[in-house]
N, C-alpha and C positions, 0 to 999 in steps of 0.2 A: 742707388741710395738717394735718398730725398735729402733737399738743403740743408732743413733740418738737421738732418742723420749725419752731412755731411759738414756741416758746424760742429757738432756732439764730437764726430772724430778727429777732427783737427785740434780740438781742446783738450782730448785725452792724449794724444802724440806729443804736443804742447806741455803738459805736464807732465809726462811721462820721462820727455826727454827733460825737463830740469831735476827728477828725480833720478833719474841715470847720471847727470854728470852731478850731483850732489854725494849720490855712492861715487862714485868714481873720487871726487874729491876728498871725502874719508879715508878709503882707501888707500890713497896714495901718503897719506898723512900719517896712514897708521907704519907705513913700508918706513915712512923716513924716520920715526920714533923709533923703531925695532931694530934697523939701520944703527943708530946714534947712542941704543945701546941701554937709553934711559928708561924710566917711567913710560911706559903708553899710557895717554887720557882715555881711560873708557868709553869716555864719552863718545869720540869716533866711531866705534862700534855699535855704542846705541844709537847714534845717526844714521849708520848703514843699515842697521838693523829697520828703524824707523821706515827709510826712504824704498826697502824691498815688501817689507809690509805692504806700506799704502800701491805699491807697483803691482801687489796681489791682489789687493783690492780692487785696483783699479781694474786689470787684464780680467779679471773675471767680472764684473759692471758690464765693461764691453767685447765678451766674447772672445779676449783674444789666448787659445787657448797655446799657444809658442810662450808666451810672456807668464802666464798661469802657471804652466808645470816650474820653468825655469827659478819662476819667484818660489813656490815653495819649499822645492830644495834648497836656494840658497839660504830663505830662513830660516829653515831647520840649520844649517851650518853655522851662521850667523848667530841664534840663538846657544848653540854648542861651545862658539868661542865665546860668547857675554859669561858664560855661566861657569868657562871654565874646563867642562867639559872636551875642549878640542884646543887645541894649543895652533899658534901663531905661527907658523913653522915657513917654511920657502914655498914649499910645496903647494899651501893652502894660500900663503895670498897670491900665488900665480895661476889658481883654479877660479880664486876671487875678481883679478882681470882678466880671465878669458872670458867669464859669465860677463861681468862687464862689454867685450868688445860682440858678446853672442848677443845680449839686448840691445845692441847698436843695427846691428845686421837684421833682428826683428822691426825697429822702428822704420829701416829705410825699405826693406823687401816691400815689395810692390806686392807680391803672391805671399799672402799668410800661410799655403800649403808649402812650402818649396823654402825655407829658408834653413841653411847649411851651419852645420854645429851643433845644432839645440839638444839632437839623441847622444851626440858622444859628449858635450858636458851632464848631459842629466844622465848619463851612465858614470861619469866621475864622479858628481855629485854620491850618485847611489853606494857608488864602492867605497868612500872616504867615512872610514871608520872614527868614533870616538877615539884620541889619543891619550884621554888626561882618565884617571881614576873619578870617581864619583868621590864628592867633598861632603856627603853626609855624616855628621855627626863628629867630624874632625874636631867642630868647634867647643864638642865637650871636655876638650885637651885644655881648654883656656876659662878662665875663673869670668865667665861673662855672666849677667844678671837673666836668668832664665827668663822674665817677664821681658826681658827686650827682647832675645830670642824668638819668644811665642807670635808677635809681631812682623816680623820680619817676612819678604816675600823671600824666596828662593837665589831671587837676583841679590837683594843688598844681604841675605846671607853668603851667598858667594866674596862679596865685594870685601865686609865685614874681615873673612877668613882671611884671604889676601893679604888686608893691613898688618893684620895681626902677626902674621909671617913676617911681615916684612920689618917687624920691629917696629910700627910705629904707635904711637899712642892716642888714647881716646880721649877726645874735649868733650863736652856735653853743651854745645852754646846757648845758650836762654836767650830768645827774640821775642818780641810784638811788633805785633805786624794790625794794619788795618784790614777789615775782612774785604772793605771791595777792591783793594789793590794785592791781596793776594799771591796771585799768580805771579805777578811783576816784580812782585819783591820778593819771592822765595829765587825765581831767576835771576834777579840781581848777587843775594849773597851767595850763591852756588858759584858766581863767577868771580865774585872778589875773593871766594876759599879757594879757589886753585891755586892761586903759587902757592899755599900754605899746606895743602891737602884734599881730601877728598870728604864730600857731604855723602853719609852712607843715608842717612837716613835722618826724618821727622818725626816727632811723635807729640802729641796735645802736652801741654804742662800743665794743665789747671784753666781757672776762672782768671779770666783775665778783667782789666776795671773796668772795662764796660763792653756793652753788648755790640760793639762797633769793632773791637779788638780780638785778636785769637794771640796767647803766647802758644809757642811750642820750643821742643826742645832740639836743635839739631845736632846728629850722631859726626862730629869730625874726627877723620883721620888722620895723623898730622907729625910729620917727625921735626915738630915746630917747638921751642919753650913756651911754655903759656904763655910770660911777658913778651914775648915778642909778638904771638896772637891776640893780644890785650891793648900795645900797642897799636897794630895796624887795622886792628878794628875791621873786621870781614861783616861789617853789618851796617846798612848803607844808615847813616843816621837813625838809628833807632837804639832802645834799650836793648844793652846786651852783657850776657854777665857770660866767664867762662868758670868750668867747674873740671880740674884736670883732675884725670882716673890717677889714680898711684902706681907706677911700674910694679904692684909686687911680682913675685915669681911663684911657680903654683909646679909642680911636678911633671917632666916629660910622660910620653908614652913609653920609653924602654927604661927611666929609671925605679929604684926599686922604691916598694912602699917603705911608709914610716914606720917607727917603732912600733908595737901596739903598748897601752896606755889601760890602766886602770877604767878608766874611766873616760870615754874621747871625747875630746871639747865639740861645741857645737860648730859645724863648718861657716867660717863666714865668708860673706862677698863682699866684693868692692866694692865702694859708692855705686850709688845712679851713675849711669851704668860704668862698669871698672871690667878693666881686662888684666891677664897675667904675662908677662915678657916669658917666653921658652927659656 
């Protein structure tokens, strides 16, 4: 291998291995929430999800194809639990640190042919079936504003269903934000809404005063009082207004329909955007 070639691979081992112990530090994050009984931060997952991605990327860039099969299977798993699809069980995050300690044993193996593990995890991988039912269309059970729905990816549809299970309730928070800080400030208030809840989602609000400005609207989930989210202000200094959805209640899945009526009012929905408590 030329200096070149042989700089190129010391930089991908190099990042490789801070992407291994970054999953690995998810991970062990996600054990001790599950552990403790509480809430798991999603977020962890989209991390590990994140950090096996770009380990795909990468293994395949540079030929390494131990690190390529490995990485696929876990993100097919990985994507499985974001979505819901595969539940968090014993079983699955001690398949999650074997994969872990099998990428370890790829980055040090001196012989890319010859490294021990890699076919009996990617045969566990193989045989580890979805455990969760598919969540389509659950969310027709709940009086949500179809126009948010049509929106939504797959992911903060998942996220969305969740809350709403869990009882908690929707903010709608109005920001502006400057367009070249952006990025920095949509991650700023993502982190000041965690103790309060979770940001499922964004969506444009309109014309904002000037062409320097974008308002949007962010989807919170939040077993929070308004005034208490009104108080602590999850909006780093900037314009913010909350708009709380109204707990109504909207009909289970096994209860019985309504009377019928002469004449049946027109259905309505809840504010921008409104959910129904089960």
């Amino acid at each position: 291998m030329t200096e070149g070639g042989d700089k190129a691979r010391a930089e991908f081992l190099s990042e490789a291995q801070e992407l291994v112990e970054n999953l690995s530090r998810n991970l062990f994050s996600l054990e001790q929430g599950r552990a403790a009984g509480g809430r798991i931060d999603p977020e962890y997952l989209n991390e590990a999800f994140r950090s096996v991605h770009t380990l795909k990327s990468l293994s395949g860039l540079f030929g390494d194809k131990h690190m390529s099969q490995l990485s696929h299977r876990l993100e097919d798993l990985l994507d499985d639990l974001r979505l819901g699809r595969q539940q968090l069980s014993d079983a699955v995050l001690d398949l999650l640190f074997t994969s872990v300690d099998v990428y370890w044993q790829i980055l040090t193996s001196n012989d890319g042919h010859e490294v021990r593990g890699v076919q009996e995890i990617l045969d566990r991988l193989e045989k580890l079936a979805p455990s969760a039912a598919t969540e389509s269309g659950d969310l027709e059970h709940y009086e949500i504003d179809q126009s948010l729905l049509a929106v939504l990816t797959e992911y903060e549809e998942h996220r969305l269903l969740v809350s709403v299970k869990q009882g908690l309730e929707l903010f709608l928070v109005r920001v502006q934000f400057e367009l070249a800080t952006l990025d920095k400030a949509l991650t700023e208030i993502k982190d000041k809404a965690k103790p309060f809840g979770e940001v499922i989602t964004y969506l444009p609000a309109g014309e904002a005063a000037s062409s320097e400005l974008i308002e949007l609207d962010l989807l919170l989930a939040s077993s929070a009082r308004s005034a208490r989210l009104a108080r602590a202000r999850p909006c780093p200094a900037r314009p913010c207004r909350y708009v709380r959805a109204p707990p109504r209640r909207c009909r289970s899945m096994g209860s019985a329909p309504p009377k019928a009526r002469a004449r049946p009012p027109r259905p309505r929905r809840c504010p921008v955007p409104g959910y129904c408590a089960r």
